[in-house]
N, C-alpha and C positions, 0 to 999 in steps of 0.2 A: 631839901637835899643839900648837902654840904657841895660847897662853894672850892675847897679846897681839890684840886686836881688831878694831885696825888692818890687820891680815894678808888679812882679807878683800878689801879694797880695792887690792890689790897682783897686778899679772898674771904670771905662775909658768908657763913652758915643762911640760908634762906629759909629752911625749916629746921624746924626745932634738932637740936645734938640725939642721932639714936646710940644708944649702949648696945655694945654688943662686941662681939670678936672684929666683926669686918662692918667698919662705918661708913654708912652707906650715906651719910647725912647729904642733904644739896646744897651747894654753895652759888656763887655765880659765878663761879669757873665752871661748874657741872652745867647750870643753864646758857652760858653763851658758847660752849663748845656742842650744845646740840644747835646748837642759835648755828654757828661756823656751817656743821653738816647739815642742816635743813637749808640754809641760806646757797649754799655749793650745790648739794642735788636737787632742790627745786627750780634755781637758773637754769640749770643743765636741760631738764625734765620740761619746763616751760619754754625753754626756747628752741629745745627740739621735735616737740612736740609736731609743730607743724608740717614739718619736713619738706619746703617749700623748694621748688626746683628755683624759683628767685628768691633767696632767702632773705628776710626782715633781720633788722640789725643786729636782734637780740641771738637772731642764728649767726650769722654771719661773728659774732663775737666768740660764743659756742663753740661753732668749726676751727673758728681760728688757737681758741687756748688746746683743741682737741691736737690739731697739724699741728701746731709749736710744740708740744710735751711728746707727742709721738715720735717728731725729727729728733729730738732730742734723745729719747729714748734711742733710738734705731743707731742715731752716731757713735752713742757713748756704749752702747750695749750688743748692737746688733740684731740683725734678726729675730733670733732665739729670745734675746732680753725681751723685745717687744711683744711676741707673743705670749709669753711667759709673765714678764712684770709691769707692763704697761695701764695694767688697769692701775695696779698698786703705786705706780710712782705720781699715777694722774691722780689718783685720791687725795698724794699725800699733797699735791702740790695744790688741787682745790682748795682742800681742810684749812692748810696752813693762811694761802690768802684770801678766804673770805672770813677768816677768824683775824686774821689782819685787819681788812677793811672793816670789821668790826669795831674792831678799834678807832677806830676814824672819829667815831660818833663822840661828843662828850659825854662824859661820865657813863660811858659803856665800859664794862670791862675785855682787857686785852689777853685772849688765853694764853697768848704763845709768849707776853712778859714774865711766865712763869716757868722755873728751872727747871721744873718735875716735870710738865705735860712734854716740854724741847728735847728732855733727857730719855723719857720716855719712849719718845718717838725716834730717836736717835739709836737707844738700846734697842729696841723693836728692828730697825735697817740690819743693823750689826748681825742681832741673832738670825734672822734674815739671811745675810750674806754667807755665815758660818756653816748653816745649814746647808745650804744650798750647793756652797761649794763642796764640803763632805760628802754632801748623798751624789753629786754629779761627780767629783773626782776621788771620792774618798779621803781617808787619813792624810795623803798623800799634799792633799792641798792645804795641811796648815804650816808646808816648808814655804809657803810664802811668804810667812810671816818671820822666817828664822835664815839668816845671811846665813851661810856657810862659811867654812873655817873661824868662826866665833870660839873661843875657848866657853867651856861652860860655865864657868864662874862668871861672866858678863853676858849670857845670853839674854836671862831674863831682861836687864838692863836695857838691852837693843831691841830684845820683843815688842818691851813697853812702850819703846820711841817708834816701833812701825807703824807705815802706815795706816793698817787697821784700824788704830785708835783716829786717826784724825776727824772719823764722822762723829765720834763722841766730843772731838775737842770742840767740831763746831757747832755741837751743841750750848757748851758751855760758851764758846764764842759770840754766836746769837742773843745768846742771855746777856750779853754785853751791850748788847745793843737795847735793853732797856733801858740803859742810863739815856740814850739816845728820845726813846720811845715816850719817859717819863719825860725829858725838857722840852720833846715838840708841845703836849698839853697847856707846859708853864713858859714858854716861848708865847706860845697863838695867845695864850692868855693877858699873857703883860701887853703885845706888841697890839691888839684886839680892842684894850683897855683904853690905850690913848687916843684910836680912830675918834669915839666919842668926845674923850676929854678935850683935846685940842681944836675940835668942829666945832666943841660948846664955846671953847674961848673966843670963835669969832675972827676977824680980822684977817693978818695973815698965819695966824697958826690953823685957820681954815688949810690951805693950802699944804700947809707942814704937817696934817694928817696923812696924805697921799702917802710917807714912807711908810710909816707904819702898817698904813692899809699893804701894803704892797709886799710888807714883811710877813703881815700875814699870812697873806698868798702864797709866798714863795717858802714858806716854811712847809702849809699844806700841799703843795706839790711834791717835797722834799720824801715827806710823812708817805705818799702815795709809792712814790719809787722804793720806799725800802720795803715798804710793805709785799710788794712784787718783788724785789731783790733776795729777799729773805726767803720767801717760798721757792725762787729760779734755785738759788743756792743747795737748799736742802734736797729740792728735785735732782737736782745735778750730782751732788755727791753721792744721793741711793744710788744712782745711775752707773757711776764712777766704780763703785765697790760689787755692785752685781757685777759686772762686766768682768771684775777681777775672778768672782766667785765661779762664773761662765767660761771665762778663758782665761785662764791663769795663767805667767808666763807674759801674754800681749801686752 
């Protein structure tokens, strides 16, 4: 296996290239984004399985991401949003961080460092929201998107800067944050590298491994939080844009 860290971040055909109209080929972005949802519904599944009136950690963890994405839901959305989109925002927010934490692993690959899957899932809320607010307010609800007394020659111009678009921009926003995602790999790697080198030289460069060791550490903590940031974020703005689609106007 290549040594280089970067390699993670790079999408690699698993099985042979099929011809055809619609290529269906597997990569290891196809296998570790079922890896992401097997890893999401089998925690889910396994630790609630028991349904323990004293729940074991693995529930007690379960409950808790279920109450955190639901208050969230309920604040940003309202009632109606919860009944309605709550399953949908909790998927996305699973999907996104245990295909995070996937990432964690070395030389795993990271699905969400890729533009297509962020962009994806970005266009999926949007269409989503358009929908939604049409079939529940009709036509009527795409004047949210258009200020009044605009001359028409600069409408479009102002349409494009609504906020509409902002869950598309943080999708492209997010993918900025692979520059991020790529140095934590080649960070842990350099700072990982000297723990040994400096312990082997003995003495007091014994001792003057402890930073590095510690740089380590505080990188992989770093890695943890955005991984969970990144999914709060994305949950939060589908949240954000139902709500609008739900009560336009509020």
């Amino acid at each position: 296996m290549s040594n280089d860290p970067i390699h993670q971040f790079h999408v690699n055909n698993v099985s042979d290239p099929l011809n055809g109209a619609l290529d269906a080929t597997i990569t290891n972005a196809t296998i570790f984004m079922a890896a992401g949802v097997v890893l999401a519904g089998g925690f889910m599944w396994a630790a609630m399985r028991p349904a323990a009136v004293v729940p074991g950690r693995a529930q007690v963890v379960a409950e808790g991401a279920y109450s955190f994405i639901h208050s969230m839901v309920k604040d940003a959305a309202g009632e109606e949003g919860v009944k309605r989109f709550f399953p949908f925002v909790f998927t996305l927010f699973l999907f996104i961080f245990a295909a995070n934490m996937l990432g964690m692993f070395p030389y795993f690959f990271t699905p969400t460092s890729q533009i297509i899957i962020t962009a994806t899932m970005a266009l999926m809320v949007f269409f989503t929201v358009i929908t939604v607010g049409i079939a529940k307010n009709g036509f009527k609800f795409l004047k949210l998107f258009v200020p009044s007394g605009v001359p028409w020659y600069v409408l479009w111009f102002v349409v494009i800067h609504r906020d509409h678009l902002v869950l598309l921009a943080s999708a492209f926003t997010r993918c900025s944050s692979v520059g991020e995602r790529a140095c934590g790999p080649l960070g842990l790697k350099v700072f990982a590298g000297f723990v040994p080198m400096m312990a082997a030289a003995g003495g007091i460069w014994i001792l003057g491994s402890v930073l590095p060791l510690t740089m380590t550490v505080a990188l992989y903590a770093l890695e943890f939080l955005v991984a969970f940031l990144q999914a709060y974020v994305f949950a939060l703005l589908t949240c954000i844009y139902l709500n609008d689609a739900l009560h336009p106007g509020h």
